[in-house]
C-alpha positions in Angstrom: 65.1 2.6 24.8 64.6 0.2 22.1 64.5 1.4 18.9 60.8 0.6 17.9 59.3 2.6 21.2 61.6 5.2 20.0 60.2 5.2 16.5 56.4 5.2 17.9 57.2 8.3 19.9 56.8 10.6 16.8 60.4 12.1 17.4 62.2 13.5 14.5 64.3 10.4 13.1 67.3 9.8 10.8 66.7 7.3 7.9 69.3 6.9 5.5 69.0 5.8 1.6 71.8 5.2 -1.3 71.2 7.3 -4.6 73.8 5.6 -7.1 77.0 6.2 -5.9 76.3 8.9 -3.8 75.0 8.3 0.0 72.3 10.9 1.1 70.5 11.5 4.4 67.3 12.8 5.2 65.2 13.9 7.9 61.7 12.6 8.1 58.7 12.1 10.9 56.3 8.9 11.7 52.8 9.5 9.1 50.0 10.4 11.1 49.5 11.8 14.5 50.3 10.2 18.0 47.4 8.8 19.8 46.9 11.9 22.1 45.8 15.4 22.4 47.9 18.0 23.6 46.5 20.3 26.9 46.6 24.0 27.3 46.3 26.1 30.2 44.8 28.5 30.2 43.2 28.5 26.4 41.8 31.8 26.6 43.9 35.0 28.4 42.4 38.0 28.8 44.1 41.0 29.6 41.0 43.6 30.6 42.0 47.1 30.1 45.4 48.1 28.7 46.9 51.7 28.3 47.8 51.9 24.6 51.4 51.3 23.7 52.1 49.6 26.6 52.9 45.9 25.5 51.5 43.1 27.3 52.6 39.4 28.1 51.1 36.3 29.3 51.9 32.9 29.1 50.3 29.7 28.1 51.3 26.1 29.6 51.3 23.1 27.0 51.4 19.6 28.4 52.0 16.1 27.1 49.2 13.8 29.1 50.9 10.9 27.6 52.9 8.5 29.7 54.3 6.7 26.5 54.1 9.1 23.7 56.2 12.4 22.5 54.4 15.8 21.4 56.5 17.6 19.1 55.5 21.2 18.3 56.3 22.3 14.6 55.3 25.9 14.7 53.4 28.2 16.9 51.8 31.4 15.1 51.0 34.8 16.4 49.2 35.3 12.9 49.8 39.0 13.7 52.5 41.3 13.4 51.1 42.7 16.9 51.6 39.7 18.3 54.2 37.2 19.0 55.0 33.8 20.5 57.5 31.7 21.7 57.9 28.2 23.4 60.7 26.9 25.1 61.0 23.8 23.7 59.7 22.1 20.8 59.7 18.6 21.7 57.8 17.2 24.8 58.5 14.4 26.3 55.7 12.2 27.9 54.4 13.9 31.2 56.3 17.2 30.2 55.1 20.8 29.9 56.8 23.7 27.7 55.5 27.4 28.0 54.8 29.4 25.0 55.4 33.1 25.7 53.2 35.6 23.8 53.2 39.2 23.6 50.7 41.7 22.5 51.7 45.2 21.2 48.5 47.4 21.4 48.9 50.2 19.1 45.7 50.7 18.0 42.1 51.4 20.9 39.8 49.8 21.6 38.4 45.5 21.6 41.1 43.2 20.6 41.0 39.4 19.8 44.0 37.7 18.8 44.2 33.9 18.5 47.8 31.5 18.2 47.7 28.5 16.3 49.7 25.8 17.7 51.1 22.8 15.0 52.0 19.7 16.6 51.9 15.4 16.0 49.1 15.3 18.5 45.6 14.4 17.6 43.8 17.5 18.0 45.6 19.3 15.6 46.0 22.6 15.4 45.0 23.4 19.2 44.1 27.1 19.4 45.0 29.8 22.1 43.3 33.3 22.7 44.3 36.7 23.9 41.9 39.8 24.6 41.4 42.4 25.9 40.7 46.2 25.5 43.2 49.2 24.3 42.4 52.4 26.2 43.6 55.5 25.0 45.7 57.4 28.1 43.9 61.4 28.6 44.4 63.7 31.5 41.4 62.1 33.4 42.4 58.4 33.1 46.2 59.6 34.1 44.7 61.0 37.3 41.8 58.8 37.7 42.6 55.6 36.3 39.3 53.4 36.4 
């Protein structure tokens, strides 16, 4: 790949500059966004009814539309310390899809509404995903009747 179509793709490069004597290197991005938006599926989970302290998972896909440009995700937050996220790669190559992993500790009953903010070059910047859902405390009657 030529060097200019890899400089357009918004992938982390290397650019080197001379301080006096002394040689330093530093990592820098492309200003501004690429020239597309990144997708999720699904934006919104919701996970109904959940016994309490029994974590929950889901997962959300994120894909690059793009057939030219790179999505690079810089940080995905849970916002929560109930709630954490991973993805399984950071940088998305044009037509590619990464999956960000989320989990939801439900310590406390009743509605819950968490929301992940998702960082990335793309230009609709922060995207936003959503996890619900609703805590039920376990008794003797939901044990033996679960509704």
């Amino acid at each position: 790949m030529p060097i200019a179509n890899y400089l357009r793709t918004g992938a982390v490069v290397l650019t080197a500059a001379l301080l006096g004597y002394n040689g330093y290197l530093y990592w820098s991005r492309p200003a501004g966004p690429v020239p597309v938006a990144l997708q999720l599926s699904p934006a919104k989970i919701d996970f109904k009814k959940v016994e309490l302290g029994k974590p929950v998972t889901g997962e959300f896909t994120v894909t690059n539309p793009s057939t030219t440009e790179t999505i690079v995700i810089d940080t995905v937050d849970a916002g929560c310390t109930c709630t954490q996220a991973q993805i399984d790669q950071k940088i998305i190559a044009p037509g590619g899809r990464a999956t960000i992993k989320v989990w939801y500790r439900n310590d406390i009953t009743g509605l819950f509404v968490r929301r992940l903010t998702i960082r990335h070059n793309g230009t609709n910047n922060p995207t936003f995903a959503t996890i619900e859902g609703k805590t039920l405390a376990v008794t003797a009657d939901t044990a033996v009747n679960p509704r």
